[in-house]
C-alpha positions, 0 to 999 in steps of 0.5 A: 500500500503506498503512503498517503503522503505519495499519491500514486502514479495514477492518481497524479495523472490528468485525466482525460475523457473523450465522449464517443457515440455510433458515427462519431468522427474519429480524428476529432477524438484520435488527434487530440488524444495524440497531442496529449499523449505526446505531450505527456511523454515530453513534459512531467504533466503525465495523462491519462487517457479514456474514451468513454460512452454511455454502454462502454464497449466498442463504439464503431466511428464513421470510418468503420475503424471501432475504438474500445470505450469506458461507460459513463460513470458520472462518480468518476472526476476528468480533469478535462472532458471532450466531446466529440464531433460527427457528420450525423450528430443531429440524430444524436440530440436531444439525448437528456441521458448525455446531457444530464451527465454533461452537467453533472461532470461540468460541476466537478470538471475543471474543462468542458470541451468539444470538437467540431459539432460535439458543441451540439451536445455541450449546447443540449447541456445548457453550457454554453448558454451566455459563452463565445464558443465555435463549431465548424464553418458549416454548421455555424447557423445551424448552432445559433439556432441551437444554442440561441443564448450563446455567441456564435463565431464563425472565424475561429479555430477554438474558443475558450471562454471560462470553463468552456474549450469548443473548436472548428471543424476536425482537425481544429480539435488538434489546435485546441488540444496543443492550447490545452497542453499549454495551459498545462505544460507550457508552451515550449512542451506544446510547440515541441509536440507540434513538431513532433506531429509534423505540424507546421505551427500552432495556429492561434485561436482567432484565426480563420478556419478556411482560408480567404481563398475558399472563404470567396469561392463558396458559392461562387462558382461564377467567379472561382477560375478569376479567383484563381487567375489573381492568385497566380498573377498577384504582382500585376496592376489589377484594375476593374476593367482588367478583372471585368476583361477577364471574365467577358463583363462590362465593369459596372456589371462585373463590380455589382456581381462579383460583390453580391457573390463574394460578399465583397469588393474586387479590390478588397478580394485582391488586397485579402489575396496578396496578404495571404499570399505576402504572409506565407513568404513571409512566414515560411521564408528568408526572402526580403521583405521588398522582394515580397511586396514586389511579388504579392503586388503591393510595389512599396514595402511601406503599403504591405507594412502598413497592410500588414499592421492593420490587418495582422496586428504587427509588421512583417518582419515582426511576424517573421522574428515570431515565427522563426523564434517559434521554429527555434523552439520547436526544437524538441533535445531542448526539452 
């Protein structure tokens, strides 16, 4: 028997819980499970890890592949409980069995969290009444109807707001995860498990879950080849008349139409283009700052720093040393 005074190994362990049921999507539990596993290994925060569901057993994903299962046991204390997502969660709600135990767990766990539509089931609960929380991109409207007392945004990868942790779609749970194991190992531990798991970087919270490329071309089949016409001749002078030749239009018609698709201007659509295209050379590069206003269209390198500062916050050279300081650190013999 081991002293009171030297809890045991187990006990000393974080313990984690995924919420699995029938279809369920299985990177939404696998991912972060491989985060925190990792994460463990290279810290002195150990988890322990539990995939539960309300009969225990094997639970069949969407997949097909079967996961084994703890049932729920609403006397047993997580240190972080996670609730899954499911392309088929709708038949899956309204479950008051799930939700009572999502409760009961939310008044002894210290975080309450989910991937991608597992929100659905967090709303059930009542628990993200008065919070900012996320779901995946497609089903945002689908969640403010939902959880009408909560606040549903669309542009984020994860949200934590109090007690509550919920995330975008699929691998967005893998993001949330890595802010999860900073919180508990600090951030040196999760950028090295980023690495680790061969990713590029650990994407902040706020940041779109689809890029402004996609984020256009939604719906816009119309104008998705000019979309892509820009992205590959970003350095040329676009102009109204330029963009309406190529789509056989005449300017006036082509502005109005192209708004009503894309939900804005063409100028606005070229700006948002270059600086996507201006932050991955800036970020996964060493080429001069100039070189990449003149590649991405903006000439001057005052007009992209200035671009930069409005819409990221900081200039590209600020971004760069970040990011390459992030890279330096992701070097996991430091740990």
């Amino acid at each position: 028997m081991h002293n009171a005074k030297y809890p045991s190994f187990y006990a000393m362990k974080k313990k984690v819980g995924f919420v699995l049921y029938p279809d369920f999507q299985i990177v939404d539990a696998t991912g972060p499970a491989a985060v925190f596993e990792i994460g463990g290994v290279m810290s002195n925060v150990p988890y322990a890890i539990t995939m539960l569901s309300y009969e225990g057993g094997l639970v069949r994903s969407s997949s097909g592949i079967s996961l084994h299962t703890q049932r729920l046991d609403p006397d047993e204390v997580f240190d972080t409980l996670i609730v899954v997502g499911s392309a088929y969660y709708r038949s899956r709600l309204n479950d008051e069995t799930l939700a009572s135990y999502l409760r009961q767990q939310a008044s002894q766990t210290r975080r309450m969290c989910s991937v991608c539509t597992g929100a659905f089931f967090l709303a059930d609960a009542g628990l993200l009444n008065g919070r900012r929380v996320t779901t995946h991109w497609q089903d945002i409207e689908n969640l403010r109807l939902h959880a009408g007392e909560a606040e549903v945004e669309r542009d984020a990868i994860y949200i934590h707001d109090g007690q509550v942790w919920t995330s975008g779609g699929i691998t967005a749970g893998i993001d949330m995860a890595l802010a999860l194991l900073t919180e508990d190992a600090g951030e040196n531990v999760a950028q090295g498990v980023a690495q680790t798991m061969v990713l590029y970087y650990h994407r902040p919270g706020g940041e779109a879950q689809i890029s402004p490329l996609i984020r256009m071309a939604t719906g816009a089949d119309r104008f998705s080849s000019l979309l892509g016409w820009i992205r590959a001749n970003l350095a040329t002078e676009m102009t109204v008349d330029l963009l309406a030749d190529q789509m056989g239009m005449s300017p006036r018609n082509f502005s109005r139409s192209f708004k009503l698709t894309t939900g804005m201007s063409p100028a606005k659509a070229v700006e948002t283009l270059r600086l996507e295209a201006a932050r991955e050379r800036v970020i996964n590069g060493k080429i001069p700052i100039e070189l990449i206003a003149d590649q991405t269209g903006f000439g001057d390198p005052e007009r992209l720093r200035r671009a930069f500062n409005r819409v990221y916050g900081m200039s590209p050279q600020r971004m760069r040393q970040s990011h390459a300081r992030r890279g330096r650190e992701f070097d996991t013999t430091a740990l």
